[in-house]
CHARMM internal coordinates of N, CA and C (Angstrom, degrees):
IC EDIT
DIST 1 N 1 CA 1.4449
DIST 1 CA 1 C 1.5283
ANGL 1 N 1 CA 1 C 111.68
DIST 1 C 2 N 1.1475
ANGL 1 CA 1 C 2 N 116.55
DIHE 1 N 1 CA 1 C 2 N -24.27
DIST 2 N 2 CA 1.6979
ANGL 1 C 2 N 2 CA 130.95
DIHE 1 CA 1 C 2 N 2 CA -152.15
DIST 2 CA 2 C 1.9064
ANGL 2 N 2 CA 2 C 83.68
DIHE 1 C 2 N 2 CA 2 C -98.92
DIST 2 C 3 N 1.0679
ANGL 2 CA 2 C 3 N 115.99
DIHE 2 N 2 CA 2 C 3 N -21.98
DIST 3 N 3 CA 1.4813
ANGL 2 C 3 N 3 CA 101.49
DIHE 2 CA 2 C 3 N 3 CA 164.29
DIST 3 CA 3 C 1.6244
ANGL 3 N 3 CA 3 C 139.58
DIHE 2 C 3 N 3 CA 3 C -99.97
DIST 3 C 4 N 1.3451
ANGL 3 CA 3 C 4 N 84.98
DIHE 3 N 3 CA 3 C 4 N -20.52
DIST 4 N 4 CA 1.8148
ANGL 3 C 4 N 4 CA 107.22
DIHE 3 CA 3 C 4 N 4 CA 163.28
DIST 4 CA 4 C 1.7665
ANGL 4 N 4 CA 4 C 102.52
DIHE 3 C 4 N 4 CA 4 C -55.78
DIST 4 C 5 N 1.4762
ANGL 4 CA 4 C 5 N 120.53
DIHE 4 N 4 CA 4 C 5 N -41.50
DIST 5 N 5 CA 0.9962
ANGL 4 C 5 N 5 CA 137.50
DIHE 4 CA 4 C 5 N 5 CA -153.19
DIST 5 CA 5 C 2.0161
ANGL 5 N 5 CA 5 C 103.30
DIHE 4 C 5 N 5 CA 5 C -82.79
DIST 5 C 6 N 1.0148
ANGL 5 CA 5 C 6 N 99.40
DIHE 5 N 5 CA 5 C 6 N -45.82
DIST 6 N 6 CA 1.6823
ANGL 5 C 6 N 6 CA 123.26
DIHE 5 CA 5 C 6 N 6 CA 150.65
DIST 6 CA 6 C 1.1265
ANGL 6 N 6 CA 6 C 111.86
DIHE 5 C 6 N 6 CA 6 C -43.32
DIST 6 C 7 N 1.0650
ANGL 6 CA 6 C 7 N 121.59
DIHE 6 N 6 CA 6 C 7 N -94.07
DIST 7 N 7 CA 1.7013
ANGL 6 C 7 N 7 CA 121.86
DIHE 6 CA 6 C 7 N 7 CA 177.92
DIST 7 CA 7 C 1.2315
ANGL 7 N 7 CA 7 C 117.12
DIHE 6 C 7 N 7 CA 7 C -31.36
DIST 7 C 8 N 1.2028
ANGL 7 CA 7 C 8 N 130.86
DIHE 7 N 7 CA 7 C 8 N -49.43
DIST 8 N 8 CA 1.4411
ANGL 7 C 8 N 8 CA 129.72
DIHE 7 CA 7 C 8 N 8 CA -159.95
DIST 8 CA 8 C 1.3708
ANGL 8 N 8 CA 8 C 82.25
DIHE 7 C 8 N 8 CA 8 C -81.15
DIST 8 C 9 N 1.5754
ANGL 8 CA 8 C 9 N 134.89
DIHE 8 N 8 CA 8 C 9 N -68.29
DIST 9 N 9 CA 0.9409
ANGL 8 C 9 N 9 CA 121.42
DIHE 8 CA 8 C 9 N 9 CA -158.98
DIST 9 CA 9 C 1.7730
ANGL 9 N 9 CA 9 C 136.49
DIHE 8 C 9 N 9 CA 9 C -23.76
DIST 9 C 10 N 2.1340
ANGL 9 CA 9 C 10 N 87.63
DIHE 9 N 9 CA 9 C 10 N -53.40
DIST 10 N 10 CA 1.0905
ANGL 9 C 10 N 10 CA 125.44
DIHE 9 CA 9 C 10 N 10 CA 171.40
DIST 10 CA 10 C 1.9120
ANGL 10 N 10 CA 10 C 114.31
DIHE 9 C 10 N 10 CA 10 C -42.26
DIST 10 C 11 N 1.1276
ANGL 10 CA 10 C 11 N 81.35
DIHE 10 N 10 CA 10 C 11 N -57.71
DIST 11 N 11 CA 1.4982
ANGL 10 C 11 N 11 CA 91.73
DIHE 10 CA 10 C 11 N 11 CA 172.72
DIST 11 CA 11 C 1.2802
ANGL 11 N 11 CA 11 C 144.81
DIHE 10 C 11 N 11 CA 11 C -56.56
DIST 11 C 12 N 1.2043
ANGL 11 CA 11 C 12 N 83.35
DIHE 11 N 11 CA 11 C 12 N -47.40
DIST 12 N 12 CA 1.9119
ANGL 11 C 12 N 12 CA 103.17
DIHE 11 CA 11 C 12 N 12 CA 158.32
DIST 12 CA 12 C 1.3596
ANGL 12 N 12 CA 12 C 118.69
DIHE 11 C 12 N 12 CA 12 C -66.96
DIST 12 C 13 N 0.7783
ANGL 12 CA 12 C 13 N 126.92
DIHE 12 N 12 CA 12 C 13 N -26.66
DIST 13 N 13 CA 1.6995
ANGL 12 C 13 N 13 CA 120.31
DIHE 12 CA 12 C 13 N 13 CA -165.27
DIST 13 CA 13 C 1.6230
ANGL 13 N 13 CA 13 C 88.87
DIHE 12 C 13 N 13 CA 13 C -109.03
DIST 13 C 14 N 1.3031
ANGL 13 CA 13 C 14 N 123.65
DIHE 13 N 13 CA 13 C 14 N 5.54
DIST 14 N 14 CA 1.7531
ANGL 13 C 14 N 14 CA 99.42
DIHE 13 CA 13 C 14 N 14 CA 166.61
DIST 14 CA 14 C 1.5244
ANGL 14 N 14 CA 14 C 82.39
DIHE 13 C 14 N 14 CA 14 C -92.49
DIST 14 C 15 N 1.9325
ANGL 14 CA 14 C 15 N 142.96
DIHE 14 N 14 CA 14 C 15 N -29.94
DIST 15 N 15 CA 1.4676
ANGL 14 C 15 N 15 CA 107.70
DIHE 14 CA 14 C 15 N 15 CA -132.52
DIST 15 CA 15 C 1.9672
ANGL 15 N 15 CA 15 C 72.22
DIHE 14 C 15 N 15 CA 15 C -91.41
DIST 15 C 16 N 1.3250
ANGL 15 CA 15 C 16 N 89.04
DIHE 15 N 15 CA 15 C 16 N -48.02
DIST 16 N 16 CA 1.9904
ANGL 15 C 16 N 16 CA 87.46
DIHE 15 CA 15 C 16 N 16 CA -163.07
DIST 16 CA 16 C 1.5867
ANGL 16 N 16 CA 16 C 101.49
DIHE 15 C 16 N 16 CA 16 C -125.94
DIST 16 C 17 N 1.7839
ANGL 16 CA 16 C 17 N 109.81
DIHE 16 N 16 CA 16 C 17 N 95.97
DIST 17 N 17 CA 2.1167
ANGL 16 C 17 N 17 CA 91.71
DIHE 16 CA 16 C 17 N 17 CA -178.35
DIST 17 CA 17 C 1.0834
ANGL 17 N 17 CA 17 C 106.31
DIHE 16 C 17 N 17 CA 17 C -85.84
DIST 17 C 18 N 1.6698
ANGL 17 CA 17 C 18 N 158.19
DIHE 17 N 17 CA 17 C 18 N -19.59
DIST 18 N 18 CA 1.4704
ANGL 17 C 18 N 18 CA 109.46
DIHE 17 CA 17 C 18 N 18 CA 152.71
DIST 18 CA 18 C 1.0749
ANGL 18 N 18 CA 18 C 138.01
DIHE 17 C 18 N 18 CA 18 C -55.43
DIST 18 C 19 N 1.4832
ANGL 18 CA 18 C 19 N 126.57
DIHE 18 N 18 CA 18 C 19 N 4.38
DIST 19 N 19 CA 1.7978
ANGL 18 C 19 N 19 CA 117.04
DIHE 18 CA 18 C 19 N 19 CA 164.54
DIST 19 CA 19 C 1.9562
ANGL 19 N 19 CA 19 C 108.90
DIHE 18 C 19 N 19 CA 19 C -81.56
DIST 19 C 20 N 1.4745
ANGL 19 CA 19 C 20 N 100.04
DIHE 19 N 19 CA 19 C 20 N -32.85
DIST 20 N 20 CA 0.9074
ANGL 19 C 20 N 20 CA 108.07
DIHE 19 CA 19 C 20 N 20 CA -174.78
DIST 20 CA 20 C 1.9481
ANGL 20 N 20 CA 20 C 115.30
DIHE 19 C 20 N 20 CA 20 C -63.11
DIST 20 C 21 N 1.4237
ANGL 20 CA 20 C 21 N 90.70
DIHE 20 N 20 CA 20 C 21 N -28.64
DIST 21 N 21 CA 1.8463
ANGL 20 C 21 N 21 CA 79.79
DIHE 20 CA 20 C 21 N 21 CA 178.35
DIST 21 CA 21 C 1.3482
ANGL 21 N 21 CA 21 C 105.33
DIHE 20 C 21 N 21 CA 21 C -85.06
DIST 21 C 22 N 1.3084
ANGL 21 CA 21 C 22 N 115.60
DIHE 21 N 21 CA 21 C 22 N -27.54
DIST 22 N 22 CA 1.2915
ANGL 21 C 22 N 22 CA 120.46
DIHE 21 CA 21 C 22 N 22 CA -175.33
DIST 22 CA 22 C 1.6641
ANGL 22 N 22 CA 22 C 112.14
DIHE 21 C 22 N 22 CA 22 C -58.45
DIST 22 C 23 N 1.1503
ANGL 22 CA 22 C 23 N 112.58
DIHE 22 N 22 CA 22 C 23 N -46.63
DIST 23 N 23 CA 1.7241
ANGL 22 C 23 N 23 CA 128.58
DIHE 22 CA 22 C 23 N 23 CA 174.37
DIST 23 CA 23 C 1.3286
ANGL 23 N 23 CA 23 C 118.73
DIHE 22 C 23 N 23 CA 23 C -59.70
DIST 23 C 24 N 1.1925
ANGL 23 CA 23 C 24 N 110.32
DIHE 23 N 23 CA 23 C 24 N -85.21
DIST 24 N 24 CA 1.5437
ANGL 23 C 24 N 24 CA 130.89
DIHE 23 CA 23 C 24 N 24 CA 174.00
DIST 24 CA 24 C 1.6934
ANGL 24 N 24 CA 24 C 111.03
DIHE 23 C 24 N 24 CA 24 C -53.48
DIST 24 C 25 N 1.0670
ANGL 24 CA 24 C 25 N 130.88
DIHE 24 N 24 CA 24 C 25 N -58.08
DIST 25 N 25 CA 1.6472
ANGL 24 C 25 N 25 CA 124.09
DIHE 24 CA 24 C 25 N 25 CA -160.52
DIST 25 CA 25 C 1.2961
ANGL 25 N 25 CA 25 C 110.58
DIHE 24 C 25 N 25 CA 25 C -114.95
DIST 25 C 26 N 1.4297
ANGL 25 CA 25 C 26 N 137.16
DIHE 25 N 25 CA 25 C 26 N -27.49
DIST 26 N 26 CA 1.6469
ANGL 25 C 26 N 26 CA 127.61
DIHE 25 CA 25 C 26 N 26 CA -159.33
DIST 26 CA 26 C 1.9288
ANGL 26 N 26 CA 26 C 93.57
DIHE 25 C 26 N 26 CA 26 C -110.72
DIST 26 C 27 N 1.7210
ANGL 26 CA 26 C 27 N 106.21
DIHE 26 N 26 CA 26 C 27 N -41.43
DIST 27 N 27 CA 1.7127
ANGL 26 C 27 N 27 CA 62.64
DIHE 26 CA 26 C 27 N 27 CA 175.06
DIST 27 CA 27 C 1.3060
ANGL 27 N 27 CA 27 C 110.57
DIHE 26 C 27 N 27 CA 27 C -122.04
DIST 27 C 28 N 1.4918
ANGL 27 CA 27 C 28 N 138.89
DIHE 27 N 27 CA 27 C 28 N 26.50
DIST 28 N 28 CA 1.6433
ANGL 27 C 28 N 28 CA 118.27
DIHE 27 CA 27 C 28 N 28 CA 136.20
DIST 28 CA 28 C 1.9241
ANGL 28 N 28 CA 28 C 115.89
DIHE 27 C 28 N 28 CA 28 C -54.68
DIST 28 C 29 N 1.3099
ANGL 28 CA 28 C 29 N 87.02
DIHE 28 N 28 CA 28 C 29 N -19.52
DIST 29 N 29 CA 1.8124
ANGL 28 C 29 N 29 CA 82.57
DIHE 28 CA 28 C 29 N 29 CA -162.25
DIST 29 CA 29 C 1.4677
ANGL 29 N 29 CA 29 C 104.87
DIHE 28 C 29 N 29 CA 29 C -81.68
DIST 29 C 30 N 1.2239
ANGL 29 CA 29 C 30 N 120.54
DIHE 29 N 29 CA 29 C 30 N -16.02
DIST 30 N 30 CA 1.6981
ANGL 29 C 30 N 30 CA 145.90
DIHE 29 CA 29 C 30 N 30 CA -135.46
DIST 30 CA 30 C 1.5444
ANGL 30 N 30 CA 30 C 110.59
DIHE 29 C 30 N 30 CA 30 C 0.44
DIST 30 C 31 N 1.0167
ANGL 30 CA 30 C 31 N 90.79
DIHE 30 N 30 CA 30 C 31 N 79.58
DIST 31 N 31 CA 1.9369
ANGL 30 C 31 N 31 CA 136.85
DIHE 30 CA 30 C 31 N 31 CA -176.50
DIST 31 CA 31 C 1.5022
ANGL 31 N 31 CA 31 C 103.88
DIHE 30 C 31 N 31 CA 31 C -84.23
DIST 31 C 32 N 1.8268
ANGL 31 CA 31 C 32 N 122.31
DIHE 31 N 31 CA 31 C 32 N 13.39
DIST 32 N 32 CA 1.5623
ANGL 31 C 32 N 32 CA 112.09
DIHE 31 CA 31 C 32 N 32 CA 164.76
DIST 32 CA 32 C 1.3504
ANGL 32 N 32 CA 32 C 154.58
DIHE 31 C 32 N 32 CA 32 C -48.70
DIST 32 C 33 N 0.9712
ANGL 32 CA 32 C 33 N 145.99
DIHE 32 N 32 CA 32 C 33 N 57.46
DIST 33 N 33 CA 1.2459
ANGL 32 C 33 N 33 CA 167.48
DIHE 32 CA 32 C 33 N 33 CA -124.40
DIST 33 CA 33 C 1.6602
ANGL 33 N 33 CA 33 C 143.94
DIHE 32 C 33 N 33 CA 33 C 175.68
DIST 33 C 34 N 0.7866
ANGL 33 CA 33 C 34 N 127.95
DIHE 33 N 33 CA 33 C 34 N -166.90
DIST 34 N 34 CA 1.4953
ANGL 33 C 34 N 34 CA 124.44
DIHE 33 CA 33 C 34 N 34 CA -165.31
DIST 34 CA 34 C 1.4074
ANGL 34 N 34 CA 34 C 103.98
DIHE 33 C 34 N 34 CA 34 C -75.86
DIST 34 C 35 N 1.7281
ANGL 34 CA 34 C 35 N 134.34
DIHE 34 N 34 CA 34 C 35 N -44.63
DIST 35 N 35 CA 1.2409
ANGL 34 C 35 N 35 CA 124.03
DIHE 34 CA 34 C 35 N 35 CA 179.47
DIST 35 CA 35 C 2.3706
ANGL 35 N 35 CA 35 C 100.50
DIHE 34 C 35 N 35 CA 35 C -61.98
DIST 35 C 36 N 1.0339
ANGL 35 CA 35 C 36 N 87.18
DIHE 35 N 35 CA 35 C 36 N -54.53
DIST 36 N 36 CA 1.8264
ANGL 35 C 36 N 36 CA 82.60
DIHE 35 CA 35 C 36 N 36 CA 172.35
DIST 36 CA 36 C 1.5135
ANGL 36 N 36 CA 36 C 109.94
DIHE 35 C 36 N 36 CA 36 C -37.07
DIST 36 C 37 N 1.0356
ANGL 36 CA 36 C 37 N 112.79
DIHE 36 N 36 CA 36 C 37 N -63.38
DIST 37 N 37 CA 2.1578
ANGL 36 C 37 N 37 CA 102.63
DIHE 36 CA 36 C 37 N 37 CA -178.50
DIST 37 CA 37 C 0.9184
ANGL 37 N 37 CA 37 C 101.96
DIHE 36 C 37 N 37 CA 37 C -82.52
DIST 37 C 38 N 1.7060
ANGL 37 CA 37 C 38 N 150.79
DIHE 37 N 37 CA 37 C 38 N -42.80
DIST 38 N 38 CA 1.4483
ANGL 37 C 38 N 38 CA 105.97
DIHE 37 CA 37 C 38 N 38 CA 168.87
DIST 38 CA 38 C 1.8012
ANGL 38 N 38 CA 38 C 130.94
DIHE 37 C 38 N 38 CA 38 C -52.33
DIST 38 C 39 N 2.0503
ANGL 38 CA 38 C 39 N 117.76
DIHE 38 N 38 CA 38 C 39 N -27.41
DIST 39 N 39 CA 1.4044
ANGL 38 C 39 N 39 CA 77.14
DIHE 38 CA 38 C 39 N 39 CA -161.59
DIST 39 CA 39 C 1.5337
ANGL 39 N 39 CA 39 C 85.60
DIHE 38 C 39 N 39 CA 39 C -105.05
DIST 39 C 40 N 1.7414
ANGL 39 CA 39 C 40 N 129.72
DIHE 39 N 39 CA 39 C 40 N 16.63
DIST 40 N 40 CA 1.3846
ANGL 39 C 40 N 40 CA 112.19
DIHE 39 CA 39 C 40 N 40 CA 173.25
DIST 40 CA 40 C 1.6499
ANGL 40 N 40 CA 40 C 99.01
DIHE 39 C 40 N 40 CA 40 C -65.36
DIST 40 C 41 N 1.1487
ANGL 40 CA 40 C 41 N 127.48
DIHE 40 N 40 CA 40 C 41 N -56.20
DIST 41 N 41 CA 1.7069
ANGL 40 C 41 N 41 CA 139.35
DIHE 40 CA 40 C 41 N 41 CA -165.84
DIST 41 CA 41 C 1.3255
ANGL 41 N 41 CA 41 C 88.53
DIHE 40 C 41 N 41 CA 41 C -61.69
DIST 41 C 42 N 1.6409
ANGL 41 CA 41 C 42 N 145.95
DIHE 41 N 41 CA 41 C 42 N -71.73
DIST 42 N 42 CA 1.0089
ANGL 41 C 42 N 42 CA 129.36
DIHE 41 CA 41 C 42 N 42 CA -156.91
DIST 42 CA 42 C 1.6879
ANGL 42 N 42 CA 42 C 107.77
DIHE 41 C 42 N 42 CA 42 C -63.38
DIST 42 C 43 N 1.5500
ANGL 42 CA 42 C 43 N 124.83
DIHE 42 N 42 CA 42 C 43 N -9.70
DIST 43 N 43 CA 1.6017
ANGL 42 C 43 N 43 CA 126.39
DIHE 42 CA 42 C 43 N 43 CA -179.34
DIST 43 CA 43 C 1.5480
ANGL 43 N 43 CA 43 C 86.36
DIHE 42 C 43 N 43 CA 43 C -75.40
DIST 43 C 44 N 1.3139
ANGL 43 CA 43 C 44 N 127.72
DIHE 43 N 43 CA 43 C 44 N -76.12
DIST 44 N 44 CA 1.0915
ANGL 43 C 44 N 44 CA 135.91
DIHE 43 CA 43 C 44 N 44 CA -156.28
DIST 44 CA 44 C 1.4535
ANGL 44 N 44 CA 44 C 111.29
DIHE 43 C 44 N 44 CA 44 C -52.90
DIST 44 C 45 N 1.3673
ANGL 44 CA 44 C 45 N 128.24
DIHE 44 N 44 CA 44 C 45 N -49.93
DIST 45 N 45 CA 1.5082
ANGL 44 C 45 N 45 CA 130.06
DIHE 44 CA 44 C 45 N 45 CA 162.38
DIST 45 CA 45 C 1.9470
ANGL 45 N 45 CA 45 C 110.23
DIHE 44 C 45 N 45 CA 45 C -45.29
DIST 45 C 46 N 0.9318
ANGL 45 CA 45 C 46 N 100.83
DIHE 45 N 45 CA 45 C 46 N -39.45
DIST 46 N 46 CA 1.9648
ANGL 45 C 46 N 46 CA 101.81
DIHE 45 CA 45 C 46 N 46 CA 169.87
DIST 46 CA 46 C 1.5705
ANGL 46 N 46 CA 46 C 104.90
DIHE 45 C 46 N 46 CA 46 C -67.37
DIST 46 C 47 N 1.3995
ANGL 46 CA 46 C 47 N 124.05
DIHE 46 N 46 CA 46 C 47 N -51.06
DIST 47 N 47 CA 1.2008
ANGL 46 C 47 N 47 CA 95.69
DIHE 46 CA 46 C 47 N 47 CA -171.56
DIST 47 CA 47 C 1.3008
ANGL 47 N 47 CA 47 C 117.53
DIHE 46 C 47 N 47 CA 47 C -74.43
DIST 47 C 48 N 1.5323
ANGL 47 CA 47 C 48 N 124.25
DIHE 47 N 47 CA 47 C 48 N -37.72
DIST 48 N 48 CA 1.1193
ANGL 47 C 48 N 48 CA 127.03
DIHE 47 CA 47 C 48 N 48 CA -168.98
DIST 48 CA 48 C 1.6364
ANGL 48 N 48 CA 48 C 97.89
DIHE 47 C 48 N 48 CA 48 C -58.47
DIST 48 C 49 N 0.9100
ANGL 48 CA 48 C 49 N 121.51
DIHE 48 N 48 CA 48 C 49 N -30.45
DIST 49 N 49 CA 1.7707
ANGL 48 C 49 N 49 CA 113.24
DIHE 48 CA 48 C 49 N 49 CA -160.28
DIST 49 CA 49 C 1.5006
ANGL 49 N 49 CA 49 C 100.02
DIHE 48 C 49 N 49 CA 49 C -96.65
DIST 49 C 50 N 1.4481
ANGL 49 CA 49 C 50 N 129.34
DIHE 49 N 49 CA 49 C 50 N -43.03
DIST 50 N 50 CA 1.6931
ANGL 49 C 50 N 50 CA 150.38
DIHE 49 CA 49 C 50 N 50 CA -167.17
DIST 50 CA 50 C 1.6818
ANGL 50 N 50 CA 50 C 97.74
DIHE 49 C 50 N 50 CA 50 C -150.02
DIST 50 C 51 N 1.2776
ANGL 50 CA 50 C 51 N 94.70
DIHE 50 N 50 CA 50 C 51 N 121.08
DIST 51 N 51 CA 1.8525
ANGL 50 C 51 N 51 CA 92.55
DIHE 50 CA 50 C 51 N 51 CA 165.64
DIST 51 CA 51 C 1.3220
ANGL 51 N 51 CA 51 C 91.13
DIHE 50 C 51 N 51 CA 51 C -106.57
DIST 51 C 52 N 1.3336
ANGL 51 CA 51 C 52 N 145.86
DIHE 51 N 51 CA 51 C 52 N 28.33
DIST 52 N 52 CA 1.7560
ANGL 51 C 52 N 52 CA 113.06
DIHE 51 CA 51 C 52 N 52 CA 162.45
DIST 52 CA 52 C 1.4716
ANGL 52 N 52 CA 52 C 94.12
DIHE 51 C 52 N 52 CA 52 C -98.20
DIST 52 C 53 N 1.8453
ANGL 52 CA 52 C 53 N 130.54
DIHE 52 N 52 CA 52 C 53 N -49.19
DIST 53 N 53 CA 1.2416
ANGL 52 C 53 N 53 CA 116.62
DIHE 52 CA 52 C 53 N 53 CA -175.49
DIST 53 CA 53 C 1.3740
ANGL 53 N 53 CA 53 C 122.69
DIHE 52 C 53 N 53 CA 53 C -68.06
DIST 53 C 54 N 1.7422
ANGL 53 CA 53 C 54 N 105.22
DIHE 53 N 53 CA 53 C 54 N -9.67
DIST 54 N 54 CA 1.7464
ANGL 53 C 54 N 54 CA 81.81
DIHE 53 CA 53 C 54 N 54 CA 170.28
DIST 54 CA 54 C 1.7757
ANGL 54 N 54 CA 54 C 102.58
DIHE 53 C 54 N 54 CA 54 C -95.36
DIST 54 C 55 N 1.0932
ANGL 54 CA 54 C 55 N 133.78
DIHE 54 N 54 CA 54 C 55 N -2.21
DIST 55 N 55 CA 1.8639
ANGL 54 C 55 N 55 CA 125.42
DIHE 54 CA 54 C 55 N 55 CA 167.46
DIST 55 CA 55 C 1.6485
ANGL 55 N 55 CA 55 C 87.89
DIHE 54 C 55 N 55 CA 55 C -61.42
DIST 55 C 56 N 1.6021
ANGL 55 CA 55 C 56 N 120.04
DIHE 55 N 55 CA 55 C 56 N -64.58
DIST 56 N 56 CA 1.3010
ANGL 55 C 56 N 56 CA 91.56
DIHE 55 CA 55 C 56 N 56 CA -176.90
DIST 56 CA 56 C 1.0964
ANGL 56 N 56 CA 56 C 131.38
DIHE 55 C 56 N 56 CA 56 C -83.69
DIST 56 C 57 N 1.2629
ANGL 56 CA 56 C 57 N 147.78
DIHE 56 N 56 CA 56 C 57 N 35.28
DIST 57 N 57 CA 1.3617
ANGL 56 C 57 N 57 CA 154.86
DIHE 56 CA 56 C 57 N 57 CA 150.34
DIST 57 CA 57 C 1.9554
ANGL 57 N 57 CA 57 C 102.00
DIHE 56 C 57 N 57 CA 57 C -75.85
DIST 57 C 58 N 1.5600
ANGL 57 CA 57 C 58 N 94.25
DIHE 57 N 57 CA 57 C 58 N -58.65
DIST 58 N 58 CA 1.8415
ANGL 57 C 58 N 58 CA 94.55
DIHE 57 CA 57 C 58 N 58 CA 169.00
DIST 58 CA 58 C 1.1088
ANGL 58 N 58 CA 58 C 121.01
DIHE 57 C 58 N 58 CA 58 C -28.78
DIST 58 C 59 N 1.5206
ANGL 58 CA 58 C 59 N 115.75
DIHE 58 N 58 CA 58 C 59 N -73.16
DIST 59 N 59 CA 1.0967
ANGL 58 C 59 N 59 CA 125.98
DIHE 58 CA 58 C 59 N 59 CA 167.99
DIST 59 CA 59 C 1.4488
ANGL 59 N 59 CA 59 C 138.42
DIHE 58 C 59 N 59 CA 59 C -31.30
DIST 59 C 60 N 1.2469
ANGL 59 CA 59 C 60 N 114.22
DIHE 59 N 59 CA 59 C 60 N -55.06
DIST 60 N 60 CA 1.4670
ANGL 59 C 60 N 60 CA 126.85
DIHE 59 CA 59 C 60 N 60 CA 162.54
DIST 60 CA 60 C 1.2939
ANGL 60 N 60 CA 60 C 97.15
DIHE 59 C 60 N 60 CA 60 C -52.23
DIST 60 C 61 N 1.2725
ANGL 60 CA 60 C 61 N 133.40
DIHE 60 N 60 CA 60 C 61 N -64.60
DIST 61 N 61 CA 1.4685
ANGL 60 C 61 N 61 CA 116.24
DIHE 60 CA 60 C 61 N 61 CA -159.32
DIST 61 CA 61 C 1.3727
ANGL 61 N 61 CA 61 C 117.63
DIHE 60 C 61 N 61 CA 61 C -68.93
DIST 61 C 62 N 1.4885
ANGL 61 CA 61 C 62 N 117.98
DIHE 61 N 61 CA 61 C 62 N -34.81
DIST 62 N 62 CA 1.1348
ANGL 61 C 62 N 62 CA 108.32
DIHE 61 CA 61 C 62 N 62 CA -179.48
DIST 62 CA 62 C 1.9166
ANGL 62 N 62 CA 62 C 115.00
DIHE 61 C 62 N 62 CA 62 C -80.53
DIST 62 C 63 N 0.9639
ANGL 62 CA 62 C 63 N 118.33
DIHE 62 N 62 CA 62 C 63 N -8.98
DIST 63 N 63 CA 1.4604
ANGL 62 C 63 N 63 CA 121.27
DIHE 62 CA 62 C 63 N 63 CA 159.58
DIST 63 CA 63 C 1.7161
ANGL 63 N 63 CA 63 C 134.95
DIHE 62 C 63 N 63 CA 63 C -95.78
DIST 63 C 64 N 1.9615
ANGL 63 CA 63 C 64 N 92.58
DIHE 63 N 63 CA 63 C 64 N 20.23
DIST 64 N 64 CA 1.2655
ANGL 63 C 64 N 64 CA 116.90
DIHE 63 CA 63 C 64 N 64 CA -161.93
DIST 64 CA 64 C 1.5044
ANGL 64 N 64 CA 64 C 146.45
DIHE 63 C 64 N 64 CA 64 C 2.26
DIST 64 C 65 N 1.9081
ANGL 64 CA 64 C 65 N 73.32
DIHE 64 N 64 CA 64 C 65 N 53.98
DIST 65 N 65 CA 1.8830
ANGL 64 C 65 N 65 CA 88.86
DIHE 64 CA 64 C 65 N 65 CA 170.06
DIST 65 CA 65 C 1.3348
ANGL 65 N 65 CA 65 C 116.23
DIHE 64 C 65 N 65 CA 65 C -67.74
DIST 65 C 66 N 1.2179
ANGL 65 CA 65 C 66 N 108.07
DIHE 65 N 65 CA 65 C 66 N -37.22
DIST 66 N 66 CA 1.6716
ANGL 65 C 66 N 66 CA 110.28
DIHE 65 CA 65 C 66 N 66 CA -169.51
DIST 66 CA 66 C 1.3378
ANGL 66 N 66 CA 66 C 87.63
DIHE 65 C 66 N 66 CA 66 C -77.84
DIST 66 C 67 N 1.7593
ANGL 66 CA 66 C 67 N 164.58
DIHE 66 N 66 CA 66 C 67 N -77.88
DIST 67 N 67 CA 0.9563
ANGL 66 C 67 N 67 CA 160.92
DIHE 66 CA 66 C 67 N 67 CA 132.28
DIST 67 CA 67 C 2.1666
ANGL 67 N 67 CA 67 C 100.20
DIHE 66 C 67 N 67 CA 67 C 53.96
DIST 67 C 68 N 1.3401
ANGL 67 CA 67 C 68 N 104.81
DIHE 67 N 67 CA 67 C 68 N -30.24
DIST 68 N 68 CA 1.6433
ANGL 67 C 68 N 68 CA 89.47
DIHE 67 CA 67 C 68 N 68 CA -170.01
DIST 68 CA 68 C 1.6532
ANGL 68 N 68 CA 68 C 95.92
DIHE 67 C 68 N 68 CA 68 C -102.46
DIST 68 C 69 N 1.5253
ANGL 68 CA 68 C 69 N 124.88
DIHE 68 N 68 CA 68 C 69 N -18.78
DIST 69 N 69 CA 1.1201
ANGL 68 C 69 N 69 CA 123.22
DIHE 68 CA 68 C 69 N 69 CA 171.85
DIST 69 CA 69 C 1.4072
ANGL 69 N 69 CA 69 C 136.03
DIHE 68 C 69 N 69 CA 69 C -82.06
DIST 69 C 70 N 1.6040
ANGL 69 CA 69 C 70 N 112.35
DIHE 69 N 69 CA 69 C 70 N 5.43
DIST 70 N 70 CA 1.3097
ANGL 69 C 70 N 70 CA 147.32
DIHE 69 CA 69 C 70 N 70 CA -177.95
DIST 70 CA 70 C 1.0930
ANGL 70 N 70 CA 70 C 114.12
DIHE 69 C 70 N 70 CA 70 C -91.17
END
COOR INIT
IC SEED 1 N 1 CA 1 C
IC BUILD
């Protein structure tokens, strides 16, 4: 199941990654708080400006690499 959960994830955050953090990592985790609006807004400021660095910003977060630099 934990890989079905992967894939989609994966998937989502190439077509649209703020749904994808929103889905997959901020609210199973219920991660509400100040790191949540800084990096949902900072996802959304990437795509709107660059959608490849915010897929990889998604990414990082949801495999919480960026998570140790926080």
């Amino acid at each position: 199941m934990d890989t079905i959960f992967l894939i989609l994830g994966l998937i989502l955050s190439i077509i649209f990654p703020p749904a994808a953090l929103l889905c997959f990592h901020f609210i199973p985790q219920m991660k509400v708080g100040y790191n949540f609006v800084i990096h949902f807004v900072v996802n959304i400021i990437l795509c709107i400006l660059f959608y490849l660095p915010g897929i990889i910003h998604a990414l990082l977060i949801m495999f919480g690499i960026a998570q140790k630099f926080c």
